[in-house]
N, C-alpha and C positions, 0 to 999 in steps of 0.2 A: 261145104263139109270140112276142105282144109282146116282153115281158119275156127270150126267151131272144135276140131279136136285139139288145136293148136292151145286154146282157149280153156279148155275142158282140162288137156296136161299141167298148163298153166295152172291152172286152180287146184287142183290133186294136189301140186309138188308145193305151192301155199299152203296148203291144207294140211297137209303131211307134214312140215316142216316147222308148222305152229304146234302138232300136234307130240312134235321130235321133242320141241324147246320146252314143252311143259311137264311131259316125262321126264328130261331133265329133269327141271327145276324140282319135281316133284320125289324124284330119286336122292336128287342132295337134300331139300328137306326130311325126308323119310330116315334118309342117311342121317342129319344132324339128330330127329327124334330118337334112332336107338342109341345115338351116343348119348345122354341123357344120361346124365353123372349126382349121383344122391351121396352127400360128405356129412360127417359127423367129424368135429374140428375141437380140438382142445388148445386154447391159447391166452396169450395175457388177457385177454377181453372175457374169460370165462369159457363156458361152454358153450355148443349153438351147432346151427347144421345151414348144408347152402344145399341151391341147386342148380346146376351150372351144363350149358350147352353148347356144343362147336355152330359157331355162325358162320355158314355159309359164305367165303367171301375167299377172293385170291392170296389174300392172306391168312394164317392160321390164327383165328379169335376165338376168344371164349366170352362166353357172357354170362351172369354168376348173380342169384341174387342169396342172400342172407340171414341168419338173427344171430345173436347172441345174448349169453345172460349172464351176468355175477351180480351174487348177494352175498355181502361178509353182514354179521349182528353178531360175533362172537364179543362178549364184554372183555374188558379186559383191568387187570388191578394191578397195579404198579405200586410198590413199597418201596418210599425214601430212606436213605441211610436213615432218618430218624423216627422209622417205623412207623410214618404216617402213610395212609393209603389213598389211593388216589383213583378212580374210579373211572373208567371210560367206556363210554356207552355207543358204539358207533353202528348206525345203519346205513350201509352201503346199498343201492340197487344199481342196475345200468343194464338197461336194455338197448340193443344196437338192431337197428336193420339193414340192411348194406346194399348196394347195386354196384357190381365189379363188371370189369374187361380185362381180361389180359391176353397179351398179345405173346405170340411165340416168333421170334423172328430168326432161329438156328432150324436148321437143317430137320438136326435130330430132335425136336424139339422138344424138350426138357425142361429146357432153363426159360423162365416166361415174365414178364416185367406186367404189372398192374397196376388198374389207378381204377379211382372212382370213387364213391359218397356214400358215408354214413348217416343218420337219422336217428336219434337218441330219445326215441318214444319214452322214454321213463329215465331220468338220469336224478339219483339223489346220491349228495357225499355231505354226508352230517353225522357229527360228535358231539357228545351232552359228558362234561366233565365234572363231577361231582366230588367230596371228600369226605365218604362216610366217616371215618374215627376223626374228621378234622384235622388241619395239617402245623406240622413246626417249622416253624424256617427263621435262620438267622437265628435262634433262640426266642422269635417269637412265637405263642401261642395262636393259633386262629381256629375257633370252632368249627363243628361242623355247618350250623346253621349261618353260620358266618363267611362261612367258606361260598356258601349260598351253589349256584348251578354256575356251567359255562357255556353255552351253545354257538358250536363254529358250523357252519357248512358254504362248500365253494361251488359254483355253477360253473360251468362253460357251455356253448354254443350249442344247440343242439344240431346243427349242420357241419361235417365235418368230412373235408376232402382225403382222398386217401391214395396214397402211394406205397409200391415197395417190392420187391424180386423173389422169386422163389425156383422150387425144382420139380416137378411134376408133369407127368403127359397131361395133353388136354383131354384125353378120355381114356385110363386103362387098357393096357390092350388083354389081359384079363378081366376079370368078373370086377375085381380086388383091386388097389393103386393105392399108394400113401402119397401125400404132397406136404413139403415144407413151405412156410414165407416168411417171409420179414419184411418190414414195412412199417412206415405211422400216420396216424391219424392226427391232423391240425386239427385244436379244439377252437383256437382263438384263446384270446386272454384271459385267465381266470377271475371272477366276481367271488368277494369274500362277504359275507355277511356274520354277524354276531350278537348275540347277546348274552347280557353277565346279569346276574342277581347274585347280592350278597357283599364282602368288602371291595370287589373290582369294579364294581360300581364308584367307588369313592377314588378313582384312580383316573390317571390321563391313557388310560389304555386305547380306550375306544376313538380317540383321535388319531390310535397311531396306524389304526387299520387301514387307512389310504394309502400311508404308505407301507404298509406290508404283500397291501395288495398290490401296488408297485413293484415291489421286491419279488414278487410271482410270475412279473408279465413274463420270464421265458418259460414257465411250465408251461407252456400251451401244443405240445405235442408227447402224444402217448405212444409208446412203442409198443410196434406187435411183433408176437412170434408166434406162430400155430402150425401145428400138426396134424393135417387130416389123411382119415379113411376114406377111400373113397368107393362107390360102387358104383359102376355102369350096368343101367337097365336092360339092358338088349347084348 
């Protein structure tokens, strides 16, 4: 009878103690779900909203996923001192989806350092340059029709690693929280592409786009700055 209560406590205090560690766990998950932070972000990359939660761990992380979107089509006309026009026709898109960490490693934790990867589901940067009244230059005459079309547009990567700092609690301790960051985005090198109809056809231009596109390779990182609202769920 000893031996079977001995056995019996045995197994209770197993029991019970498996039973302790999953409340646990289940307490800091439950815990992590009300912190459960909904941001609406205005920043170089356009607009967009995240959704970002404290991960469980000895250390204070956050884990954060994303979108963003800007679209510029506004045309634009440029007039040369010799009153010719010049016509620019630009469609931007950039859609981003992102997967963040940031890590708070102060005390008060505030100040919080990130990295992680963006996904450029839609990425278009193309201008169509045109000259409706036809242009003068040098005191040469060039028609319109002569002037013919220009089309530029630059790709980069659609994978794009990301770093950068900012100031923000990992979860409001009100309802309400604003967060600043800074940080950029490596595109990789940029890819130029073009095409001319009309007299730039007749010209060495289009040879010298290798090395223009050369002369690009350090545009390959885009700076960020944004400013989000944030709201905690719970």
């Amino acid at each position: 009878m000893k031996i079977f209560l001995i056995n019996t406590y045995l197994f209770l205090m197993c029991f019970l103690s498996e039973e302790s560690l999953a409340m646990t766990t289940d307490t800091s998950f439950a815990g992590a779900i009300k912190k459960t932070v909904i941001g609406v972000n205005l920043s170089t990359q356009g607009i967009g909203g995240t959704i970002s939660m404290v991960i469980p761990s000895k250390v204070v992380l956050v884990g954060e996923v994303g979108y963003s979107f800007f679209k510029y089509t506004k045309d634009i006309n440029y007039r040369t001192p010799e009153e010719s026009d010049i016509f620019f026709q630009p469609d931007i898109h950039q859609h981003i989806v992102t997967g963040m960490i940031s890590w708070y490693p102060f005390k008060k934790r505030l100040i919080y350092f990130k990295s992680g990867i963006g996904y450029g589901i839609r990425q278009r940067y193309f201008v169509r340059v045109t000259s409706p009244t036809g242009l003068l230059l040098g005191g040469v005459e060039i028609s319109s029709e002569d002037f013919g079309q220009v089309d530029l547009a630059v790709q980069w990567s659609r994978l794009m690693p990301y770093v950068g700092v900012g100031i923000g609690r990992p979860s409001p301790k009100k309802k309400l929280g604003v967060s600043f960051n800074v940080g950029c985005f490596y595109m990789g090198s940029p890819k130029l592409l073009a095409q001319f109809e009309g007299f730039l056809e007749s010209t060495t231009l289009d040879s010298q786009i290798a090395v223009i596109q050369k002369n690009m390779k350090n545009y390959s990182y885009f700076p960020v700055l944004s400013v989000s609202l944030r709201y905690r769920i719970k």
